[in-house]
C-alpha positions in Angstrom: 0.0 0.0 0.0 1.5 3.2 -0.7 0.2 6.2 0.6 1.9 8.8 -1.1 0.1 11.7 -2.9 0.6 11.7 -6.9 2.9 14.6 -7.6 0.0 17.5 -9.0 -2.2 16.7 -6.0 0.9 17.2 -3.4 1.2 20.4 -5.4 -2.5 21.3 -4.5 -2.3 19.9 -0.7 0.9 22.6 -0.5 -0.6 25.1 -2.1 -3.8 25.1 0.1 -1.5 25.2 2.9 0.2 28.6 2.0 -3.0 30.3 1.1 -4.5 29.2 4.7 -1.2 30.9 6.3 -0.8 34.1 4.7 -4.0 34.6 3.8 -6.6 33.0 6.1 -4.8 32.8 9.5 -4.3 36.1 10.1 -8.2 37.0 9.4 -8.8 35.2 12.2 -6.7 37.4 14.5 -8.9 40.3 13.8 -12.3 40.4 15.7 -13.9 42.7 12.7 -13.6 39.8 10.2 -16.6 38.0 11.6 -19.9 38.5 11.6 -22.9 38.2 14.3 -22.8 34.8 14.1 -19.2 33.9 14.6 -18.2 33.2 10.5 -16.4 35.0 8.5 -18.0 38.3 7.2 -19.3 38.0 4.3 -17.8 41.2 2.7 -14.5 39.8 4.0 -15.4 36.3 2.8 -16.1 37.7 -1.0 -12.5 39.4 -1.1 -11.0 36.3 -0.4 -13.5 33.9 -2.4 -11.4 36.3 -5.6 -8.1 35.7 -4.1 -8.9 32.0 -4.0 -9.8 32.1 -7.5 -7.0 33.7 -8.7 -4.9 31.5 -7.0 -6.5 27.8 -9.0 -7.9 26.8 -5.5 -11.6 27.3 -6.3 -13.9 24.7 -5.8 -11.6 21.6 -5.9 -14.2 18.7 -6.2 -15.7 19.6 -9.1 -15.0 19.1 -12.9 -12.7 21.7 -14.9 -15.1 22.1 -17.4 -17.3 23.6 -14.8 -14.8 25.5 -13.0 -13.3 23.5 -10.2 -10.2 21.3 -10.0 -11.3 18.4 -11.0 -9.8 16.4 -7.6 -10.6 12.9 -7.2 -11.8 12.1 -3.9 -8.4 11.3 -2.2 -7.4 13.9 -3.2 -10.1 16.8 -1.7 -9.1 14.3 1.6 -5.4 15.7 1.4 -7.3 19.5 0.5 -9.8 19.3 2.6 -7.6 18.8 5.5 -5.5 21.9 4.7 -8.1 24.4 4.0 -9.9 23.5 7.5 -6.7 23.9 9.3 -8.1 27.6 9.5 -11.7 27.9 10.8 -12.9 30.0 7.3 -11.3 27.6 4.8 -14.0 25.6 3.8 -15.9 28.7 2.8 -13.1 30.9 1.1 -12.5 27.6 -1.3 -16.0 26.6 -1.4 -15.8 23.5 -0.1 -17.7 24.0 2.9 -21.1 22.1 3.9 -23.9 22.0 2.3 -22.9 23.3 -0.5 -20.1 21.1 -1.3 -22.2 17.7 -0.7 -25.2 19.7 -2.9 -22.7 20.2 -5.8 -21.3 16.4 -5.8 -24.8 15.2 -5.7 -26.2 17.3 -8.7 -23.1 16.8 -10.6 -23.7 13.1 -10.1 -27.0 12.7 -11.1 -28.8 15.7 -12.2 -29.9 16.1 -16.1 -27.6 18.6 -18.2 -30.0 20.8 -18.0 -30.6 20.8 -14.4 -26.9 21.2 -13.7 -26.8 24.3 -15.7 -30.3 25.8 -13.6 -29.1 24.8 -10.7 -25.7 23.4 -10.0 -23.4 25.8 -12.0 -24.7 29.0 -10.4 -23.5 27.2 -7.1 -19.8 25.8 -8.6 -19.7 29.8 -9.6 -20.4 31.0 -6.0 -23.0 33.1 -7.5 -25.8 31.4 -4.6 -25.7 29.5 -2.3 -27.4 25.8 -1.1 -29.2 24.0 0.9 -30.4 20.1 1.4 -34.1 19.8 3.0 -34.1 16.6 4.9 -34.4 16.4 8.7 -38.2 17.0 10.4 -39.2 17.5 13.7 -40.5 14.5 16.1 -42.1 12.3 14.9 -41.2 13.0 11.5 -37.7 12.0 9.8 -34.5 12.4 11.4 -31.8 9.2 10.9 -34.7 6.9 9.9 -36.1 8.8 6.6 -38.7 6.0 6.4 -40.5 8.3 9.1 -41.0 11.3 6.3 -44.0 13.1 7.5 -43.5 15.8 4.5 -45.8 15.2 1.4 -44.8 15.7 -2.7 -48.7 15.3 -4.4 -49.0 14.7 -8.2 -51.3 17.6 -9.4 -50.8 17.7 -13.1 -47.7 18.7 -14.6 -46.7 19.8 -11.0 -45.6 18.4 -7.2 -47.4 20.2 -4.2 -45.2 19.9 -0.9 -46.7 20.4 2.5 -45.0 19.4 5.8 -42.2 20.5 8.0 -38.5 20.9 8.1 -35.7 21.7 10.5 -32.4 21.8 11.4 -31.8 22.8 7.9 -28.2 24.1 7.4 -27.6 27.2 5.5 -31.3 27.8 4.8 -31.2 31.3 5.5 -28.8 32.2 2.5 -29.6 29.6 0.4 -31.0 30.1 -3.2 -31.1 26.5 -4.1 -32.7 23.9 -2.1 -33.0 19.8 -2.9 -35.2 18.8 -1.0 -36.4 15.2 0.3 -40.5 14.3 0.3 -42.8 11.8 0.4 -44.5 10.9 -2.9 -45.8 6.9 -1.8 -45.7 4.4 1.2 -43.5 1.9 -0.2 -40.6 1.8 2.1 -37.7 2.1 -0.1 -39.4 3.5 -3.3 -41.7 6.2 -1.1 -39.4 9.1 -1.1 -38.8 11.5 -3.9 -36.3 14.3 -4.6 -37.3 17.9 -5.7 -35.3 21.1 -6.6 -36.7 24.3 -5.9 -35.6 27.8 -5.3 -35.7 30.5 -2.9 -38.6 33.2 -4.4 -41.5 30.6 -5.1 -43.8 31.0 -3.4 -45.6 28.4 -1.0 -43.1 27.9 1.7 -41.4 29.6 4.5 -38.6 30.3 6.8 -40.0 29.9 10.6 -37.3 30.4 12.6 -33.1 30.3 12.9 -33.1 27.8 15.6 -30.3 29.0 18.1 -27.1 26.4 19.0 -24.4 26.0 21.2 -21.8 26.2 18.1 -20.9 29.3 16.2 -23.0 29.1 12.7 -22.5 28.2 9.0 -23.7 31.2 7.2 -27.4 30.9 7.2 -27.8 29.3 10.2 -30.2 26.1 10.6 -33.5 26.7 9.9 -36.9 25.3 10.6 -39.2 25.4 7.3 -42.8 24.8 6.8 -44.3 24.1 3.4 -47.9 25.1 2.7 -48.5 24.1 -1.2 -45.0 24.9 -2.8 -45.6 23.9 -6.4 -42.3 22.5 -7.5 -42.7 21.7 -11.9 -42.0 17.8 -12.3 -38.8 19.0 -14.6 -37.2 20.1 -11.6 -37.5 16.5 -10.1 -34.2 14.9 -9.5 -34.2 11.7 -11.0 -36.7 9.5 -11.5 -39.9 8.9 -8.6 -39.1 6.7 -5.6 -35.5 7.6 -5.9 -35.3 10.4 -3.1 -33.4 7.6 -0.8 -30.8 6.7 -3.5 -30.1 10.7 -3.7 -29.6 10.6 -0.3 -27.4 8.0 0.2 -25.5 9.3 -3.3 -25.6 12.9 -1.7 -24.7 11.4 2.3 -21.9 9.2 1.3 -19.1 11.3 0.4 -20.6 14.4 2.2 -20.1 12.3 5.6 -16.4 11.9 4.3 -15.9 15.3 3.5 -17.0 16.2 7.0 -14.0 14.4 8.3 -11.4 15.6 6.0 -12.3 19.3 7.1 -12.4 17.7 10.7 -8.6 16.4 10.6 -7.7 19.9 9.8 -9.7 21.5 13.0 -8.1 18.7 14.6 -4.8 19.5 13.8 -5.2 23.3 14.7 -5.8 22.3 17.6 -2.8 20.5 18.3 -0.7 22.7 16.7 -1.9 25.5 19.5 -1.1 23.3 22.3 2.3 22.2 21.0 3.4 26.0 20.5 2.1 26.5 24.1 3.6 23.7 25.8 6.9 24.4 24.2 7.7 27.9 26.2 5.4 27.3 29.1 7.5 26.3 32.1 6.2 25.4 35.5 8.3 24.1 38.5 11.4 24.2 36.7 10.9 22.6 33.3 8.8 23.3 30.1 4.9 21.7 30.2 6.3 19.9 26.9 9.2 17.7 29.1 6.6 16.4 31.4 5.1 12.6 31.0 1.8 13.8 31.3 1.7 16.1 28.7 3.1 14.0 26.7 0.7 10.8 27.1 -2.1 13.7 26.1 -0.1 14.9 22.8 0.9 11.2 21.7 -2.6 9.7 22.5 -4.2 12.8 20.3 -1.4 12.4 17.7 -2.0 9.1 17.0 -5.8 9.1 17.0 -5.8 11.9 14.9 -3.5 9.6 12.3 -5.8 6.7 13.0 -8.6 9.2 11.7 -6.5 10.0 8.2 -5.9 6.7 7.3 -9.8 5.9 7.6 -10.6 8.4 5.4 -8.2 7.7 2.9 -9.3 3.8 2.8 -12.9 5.0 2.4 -12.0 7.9 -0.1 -9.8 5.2 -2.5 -13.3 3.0 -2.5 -15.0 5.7 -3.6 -12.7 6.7 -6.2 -13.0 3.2 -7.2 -16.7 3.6 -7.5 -17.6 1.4 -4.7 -20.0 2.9 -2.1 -17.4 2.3 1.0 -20.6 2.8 3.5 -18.6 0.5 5.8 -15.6 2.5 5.6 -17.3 5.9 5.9 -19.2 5.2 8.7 -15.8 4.0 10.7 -14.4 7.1 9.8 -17.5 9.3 11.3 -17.0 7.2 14.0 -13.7 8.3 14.8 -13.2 11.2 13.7 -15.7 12.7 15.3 -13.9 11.9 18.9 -10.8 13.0 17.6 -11.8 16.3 17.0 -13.4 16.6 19.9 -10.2 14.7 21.9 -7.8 16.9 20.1 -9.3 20.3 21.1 -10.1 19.1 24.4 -6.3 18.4 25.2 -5.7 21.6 23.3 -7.9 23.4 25.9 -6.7 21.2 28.6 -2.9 22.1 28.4 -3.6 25.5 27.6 -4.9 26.3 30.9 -7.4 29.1 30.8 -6.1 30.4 28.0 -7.1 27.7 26.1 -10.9 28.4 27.9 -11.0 32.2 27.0 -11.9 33.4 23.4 -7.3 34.5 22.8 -7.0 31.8 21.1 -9.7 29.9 18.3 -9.8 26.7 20.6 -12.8 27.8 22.7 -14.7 28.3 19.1 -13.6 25.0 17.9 -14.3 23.1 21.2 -18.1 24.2 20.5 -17.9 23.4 16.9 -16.5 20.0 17.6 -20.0 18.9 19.6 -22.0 18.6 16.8 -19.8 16.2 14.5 -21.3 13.3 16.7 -24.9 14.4 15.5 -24.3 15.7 11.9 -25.5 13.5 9.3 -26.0 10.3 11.2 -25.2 10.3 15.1 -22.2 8.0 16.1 -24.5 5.2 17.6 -26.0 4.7 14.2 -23.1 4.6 12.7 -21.8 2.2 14.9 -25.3 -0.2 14.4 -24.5 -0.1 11.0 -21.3 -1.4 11.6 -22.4 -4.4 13.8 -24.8 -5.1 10.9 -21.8 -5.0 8.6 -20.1 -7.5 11.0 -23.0 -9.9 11.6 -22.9 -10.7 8.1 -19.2 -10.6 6.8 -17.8 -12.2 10.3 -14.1 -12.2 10.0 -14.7 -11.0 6.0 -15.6 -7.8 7.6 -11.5 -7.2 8.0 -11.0 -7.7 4.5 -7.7 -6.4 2.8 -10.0 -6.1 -0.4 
């Protein structure tokens, strides 16, 4: 197995890395680059959307032709990683949730004409996206067979009513894919729609509050009271809203985890500066055992984590669907980050608690990647389902 990156994409992963620290970094020092909701301004965020542009960084996961990079998946995991290594990365590249998962879906499986509607304008940074899955209690949360939201035939035309929430970037978003109910057949029942901001028919209810600082737009609740979406603007065919999902889910868990890695390793990175010039009692923080059990034990984990989502990224490059794979990677991940900025925050004392440094905002960040598209215990059920039928096949080299 060799893990090293072919030669252009180690060009990309360094180039990332030098736009993040002369660029990106020192934003962050500056409280007057953020907005009210703890994200980079967005009059900040267009200057450097042109600077990324300029630079060949701009939207690496997509095709050439279209304006990205054309990256294959392992590499955006060696990209990915960089660009998050600053808290506005994701965005200033756009590569950042949901808009990245939204673009890899449509250019996947939307019609030529419905990438140029509504993909492109996204690619070009022109609007913004949104995916409308998640409903209140009792309605559809990890278990979309409970989809209480309705998609009704009326001639040429769907009519949605039902309720949405937790939907991320809704508050920005021009273009929304959204996720109804067209039957009751439990695999076939669920249909995907595209639809855009100004129709009429639906609304924004509320930006529900959270503990983390926000993606831009927030996370919405939704209600939908006779949208009228045209049956050309269904993506693909009737019954195949689940297959979008899982199409859309699959590498936008994984891409979740490569930005992750690089949150993780800010993290570290502020500790270890700390922990070099701190002394205490006569010697430096970083001479100490303890200290170093924490560093070594978050080092490694955080490795464990990359090489997860590099096995899971090569199946999907090979076209397999590497559910197992990704949902091992969610898995850990997921506790790295949050292990990684918790040592951070640890050995930094109450330095590490106050808002000096960026740990304090990435420590809140960090609790939701155990909840984000499919908490840890169903990932970890699907797993055991995984194992009960491969048995020892389930650690396959293959």
């Amino acid at each position: 197995m060799d893990f090293t990156l072919p030669p252009h994409i180690e060009d990309y992963r360094q180039r990332y890395r030098a736009f993040v620290a002369e660029h990106l970094l020192p934003l962050e020092s500056d409280p007057r680059s953020f907005d009210d909701h703890e994200n980079i301004r967005l009059d900040v965020l267009e200057k450097m959307r042109a600077k990324a542009k300029a630079a060949g960084l701009w939207a690496p996961q997509m095709p050439k032709e279209r304006g990205g990079q054309g990256l294959n998946v392992t590499g955006m995991a060696a990209c990915y990683e960089e660009m998050n290594y600053s808290i506005f990365g994701p965005v200033v590249f756009n590569s950042a949730a949901p808009d990245d998962g939204n673009m890899i879906v449509l250019n996947k499986v939307a019609t030529e004409e419905q990438k140029k509607r509504w993909l492109q304008p996204i690619i070009d940074g022109a609007v913004r996206s949104a995916i409308v899955m998640t409903e209140p209690a009792p309605g559809a949360g990890s278990d979309p067979a409970m989809m209480l939201t309705t998609a009704t035939k009326k001639n040429d035309k769907w009519v949605i009513r039902g309720r949405k929430w937790f939907i991320t970037g809704a508050g920005v978003a021009q273009h929304f894919i959204l996720i109804a109910r067209t039957s009751d057949d439990k695999r076939k029942g669920l249909t995907a729609f595209l639809y855009d901001r100004d129709q009429p028919g639906w609304k924004i209810v509320r930006r529900i509050p959270i503990m983390g600082p926000e993606e831009h737009g927030g996370h919405c609740e939704l209600e939908f009271d006779g949208l009228e979406i045209p049956d050309e603007n269904r993506l693909m065919a009737v019954g195949d809203g689940l297959k979008v999902t899982q199409i859309r889910l699959g590498t936008a868990r994984l891409t979740h985890c490569m930005r992750w890695l690089g949150l993780a390793r800010r993290s570290m990175a502020i500790a270890a500066e700390y922990v070099s010039h701190r002394e205490a009692q006569g010697a430096k923080l970083a001479e100490r055992e303890s200290v170093q059990w924490l560093l070594g034990d978050a080092a490694m984990q955080i490795e464990i984590g990359r090489m997860l989502v590099m096995r899971a990224a090569a199946k999907l490059d090979r076209g397999e669907f590497a559910r197992k794979e990704i949902s091992m990677a969610k898995i850990a991940v997921a506790d790295v980050l949050h292990q990684a900025v918790d040592t951070a925050i640890q050995l930094n004392g109450a330095g590490g608690y106050s808002k000096d440094t960026k740990l304090e905002w990435i420590y809140r960040y960090a609790r939701q990647a155990r909840l984000v598209d499919g908490a840890s215990e169903v990932h970890k059920m699907v797993l055991a389902r995984f194992f009960m039928q491969e048995r020892s096949d389930f650690w396959s080299w293959n």
